[in-house]
C-alpha positions as CSV (number, residue, x, y, z in Angstrom):
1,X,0.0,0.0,0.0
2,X,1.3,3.5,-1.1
3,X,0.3,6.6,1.3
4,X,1.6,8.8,-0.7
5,X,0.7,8.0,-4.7
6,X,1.8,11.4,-6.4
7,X,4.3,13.9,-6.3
8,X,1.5,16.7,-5.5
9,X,-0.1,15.0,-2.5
10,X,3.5,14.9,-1.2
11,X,3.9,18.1,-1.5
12,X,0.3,19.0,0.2
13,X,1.5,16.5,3.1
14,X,4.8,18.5,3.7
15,X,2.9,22.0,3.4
16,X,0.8,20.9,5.9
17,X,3.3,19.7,8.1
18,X,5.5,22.9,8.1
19,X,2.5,24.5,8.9
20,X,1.5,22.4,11.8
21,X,5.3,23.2,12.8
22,X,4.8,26.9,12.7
23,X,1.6,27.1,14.7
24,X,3.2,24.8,17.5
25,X,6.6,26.3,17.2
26,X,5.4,29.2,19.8
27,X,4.3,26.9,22.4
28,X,7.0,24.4,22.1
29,X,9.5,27.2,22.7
30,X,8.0,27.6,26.0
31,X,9.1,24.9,27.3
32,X,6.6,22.5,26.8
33,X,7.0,18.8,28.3
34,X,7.9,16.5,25.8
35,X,8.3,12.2,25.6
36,X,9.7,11.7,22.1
37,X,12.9,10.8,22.7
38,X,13.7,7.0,23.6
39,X,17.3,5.8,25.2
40,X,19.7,4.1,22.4
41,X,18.6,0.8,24.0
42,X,15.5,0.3,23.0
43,X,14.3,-3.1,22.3
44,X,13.2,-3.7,18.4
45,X,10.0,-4.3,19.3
46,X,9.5,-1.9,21.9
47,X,9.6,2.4,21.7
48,X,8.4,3.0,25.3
49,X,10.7,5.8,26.5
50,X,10.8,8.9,28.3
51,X,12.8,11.9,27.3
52,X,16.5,12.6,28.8
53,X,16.6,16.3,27.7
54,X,20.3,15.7,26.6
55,X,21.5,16.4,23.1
56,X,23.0,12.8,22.8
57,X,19.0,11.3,23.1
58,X,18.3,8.8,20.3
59,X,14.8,9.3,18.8
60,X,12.7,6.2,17.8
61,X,10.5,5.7,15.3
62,X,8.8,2.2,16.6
63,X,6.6,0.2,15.4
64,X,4.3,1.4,17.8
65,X,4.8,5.0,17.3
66,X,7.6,7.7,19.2
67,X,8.1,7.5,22.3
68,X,5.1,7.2,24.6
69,X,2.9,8.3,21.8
70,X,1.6,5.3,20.1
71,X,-0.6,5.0,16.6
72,X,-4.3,4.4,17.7
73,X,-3.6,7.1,21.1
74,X,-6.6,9.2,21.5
75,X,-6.3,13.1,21.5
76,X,-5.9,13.3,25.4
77,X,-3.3,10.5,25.7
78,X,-1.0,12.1,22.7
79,X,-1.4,15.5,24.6
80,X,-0.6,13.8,27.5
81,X,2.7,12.7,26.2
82,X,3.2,15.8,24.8
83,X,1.7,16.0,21.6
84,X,0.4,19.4,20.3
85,X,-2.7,19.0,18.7
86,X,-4.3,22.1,15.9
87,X,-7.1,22.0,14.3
88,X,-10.5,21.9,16.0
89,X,-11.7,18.7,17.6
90,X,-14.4,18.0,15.4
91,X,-12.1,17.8,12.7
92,X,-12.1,14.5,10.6
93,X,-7.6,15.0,10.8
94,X,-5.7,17.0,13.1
95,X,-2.1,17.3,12.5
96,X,0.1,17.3,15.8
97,X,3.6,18.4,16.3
98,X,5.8,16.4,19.2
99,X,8.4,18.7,20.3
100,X,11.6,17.5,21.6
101,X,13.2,18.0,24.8
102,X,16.4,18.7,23.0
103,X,15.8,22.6,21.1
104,X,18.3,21.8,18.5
105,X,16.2,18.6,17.6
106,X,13.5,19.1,14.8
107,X,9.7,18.5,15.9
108,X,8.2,15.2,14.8
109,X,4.6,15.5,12.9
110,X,1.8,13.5,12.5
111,X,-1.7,13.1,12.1
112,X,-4.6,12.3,14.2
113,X,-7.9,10.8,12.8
114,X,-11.6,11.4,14.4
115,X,-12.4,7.6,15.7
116,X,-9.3,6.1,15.0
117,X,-6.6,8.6,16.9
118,X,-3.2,9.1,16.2
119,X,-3.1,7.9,12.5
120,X,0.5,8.7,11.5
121,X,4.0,10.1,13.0
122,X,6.5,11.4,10.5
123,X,10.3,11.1,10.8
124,X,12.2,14.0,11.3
125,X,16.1,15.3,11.8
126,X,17.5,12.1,13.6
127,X,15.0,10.0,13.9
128,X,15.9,6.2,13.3
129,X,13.8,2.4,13.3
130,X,14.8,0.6,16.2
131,X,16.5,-1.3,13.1
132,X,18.5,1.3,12.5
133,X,16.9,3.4,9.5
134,X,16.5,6.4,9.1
135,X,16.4,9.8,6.8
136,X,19.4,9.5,4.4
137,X,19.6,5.7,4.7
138,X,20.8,3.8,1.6
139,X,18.7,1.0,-0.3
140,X,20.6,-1.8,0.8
141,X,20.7,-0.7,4.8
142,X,16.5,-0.9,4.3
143,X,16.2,-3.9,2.4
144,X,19.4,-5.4,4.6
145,X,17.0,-4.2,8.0
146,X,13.4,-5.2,6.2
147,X,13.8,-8.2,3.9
148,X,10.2,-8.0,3.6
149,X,10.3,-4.5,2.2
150,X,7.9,-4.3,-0.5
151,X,9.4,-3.5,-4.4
152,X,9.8,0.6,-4.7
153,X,6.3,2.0,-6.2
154,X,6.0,4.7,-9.1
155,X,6.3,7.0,-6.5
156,X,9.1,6.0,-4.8
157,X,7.7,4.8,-1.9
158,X,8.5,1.3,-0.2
159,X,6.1,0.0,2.5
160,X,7.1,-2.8,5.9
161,X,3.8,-4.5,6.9
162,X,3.8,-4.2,10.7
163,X,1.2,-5.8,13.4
164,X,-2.5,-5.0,12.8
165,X,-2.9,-1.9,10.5
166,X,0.7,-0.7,10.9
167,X,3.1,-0.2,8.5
168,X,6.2,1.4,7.8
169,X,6.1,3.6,4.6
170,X,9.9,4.9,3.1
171,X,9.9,7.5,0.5
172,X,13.3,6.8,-1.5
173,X,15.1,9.8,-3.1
174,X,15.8,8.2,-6.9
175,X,15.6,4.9,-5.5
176,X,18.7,5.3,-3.5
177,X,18.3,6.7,0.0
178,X,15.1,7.3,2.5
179,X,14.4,11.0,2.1
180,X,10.6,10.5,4.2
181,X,9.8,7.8,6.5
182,X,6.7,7.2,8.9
183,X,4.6,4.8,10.9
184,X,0.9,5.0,10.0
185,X,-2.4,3.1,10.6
186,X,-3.8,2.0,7.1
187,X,-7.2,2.9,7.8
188,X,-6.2,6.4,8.1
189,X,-7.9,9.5,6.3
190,X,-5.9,12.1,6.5
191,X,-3.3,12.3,3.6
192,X,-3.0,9.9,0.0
């Protein structure tokens, strides 16, 4: 399954991100609490974590979701975690913007889906697989960490079927290294 099947929808995805970023940039400069980041030791199949507020934090992109924020989370538990939600809450998608702890880190964004919850988390700046992957990542470290990777769509993008309606998605960059990655729920509404 392809999120993201043309070049324009990307585009609409990322303008909608940035602004996401820009309306929560404010309140995570305040020092808002945050739980993104996850220690370096994380188990594979684990991205429970709390945040250390050093620089040398490794942020996880699970297969659950970041940190304490997991895909399926209602609005209050991802604000609870430290999500910042926009939008209004009867809207069928609200994007949310998980700050870091470290201020030189870049926010991770996502998407959360009336009914459903948090729908998808976007990879940002650092952010790796608890395999390892992450944005500038050649081909053959993703199909080396995901055997299973599906074959590279028109688009570009390469999907890892997870548990339930997870997945992995991996926009490639000429078919050579990750330039997007995320976790999403498949049943999502919000973008593709």
């Amino acid at each position: 399954m392809n999120v993201l099947r043309r070049p324009a929808t990307a585009i609409v995805v990322l303008a909608t991100l940035a602004a996401a970023s820009t309306a929560c940039a404010s309140t995570a400069a305040q020092g808002a609490p945050s739980a993104v980041g996850t220690p370096a030791s994380t188990s594979a199949g684990s991205s429970a974590g709390t945040s250390t507020g050093t620089s040398t934090e490794t942020r996880v992109l699970g297969h659950r979701g970041v940190g304490r924020v997991h895909i399926g989370d209602s609005a209050r538990e991802a604000r609870k975690h430290g999500a910042r939600l926009t939008g209004k809450p009867g809207d069928l998608c609200r994007p949310l913007v998980l700050p870091s702890s470290d201020p030189d880190a870049e926010p991770i964004h996502g998407y959360l889906a009336r009914g459903l919850g948090v729908v998808a988390l976007f990879a940002s700046g650092d952010v790796r697989t608890p395999e390892g992957i992450g944005l500038g990542s050649t081909r053959k470290e993703l199909e080396k960490a995901y055997p299973d990777v599906s074959a590279i769509s028109d688009n570009g993008y390469r999907t890892v079927d997870l548990a339930g309606h997870r997945h992995y998605q991996f926009g490639m960059e000429r078919g050579r290294r990750v330039f997007e990655m995320l976790v999403f729920d498949d049943r999502q509404p919000c973008f593709g």
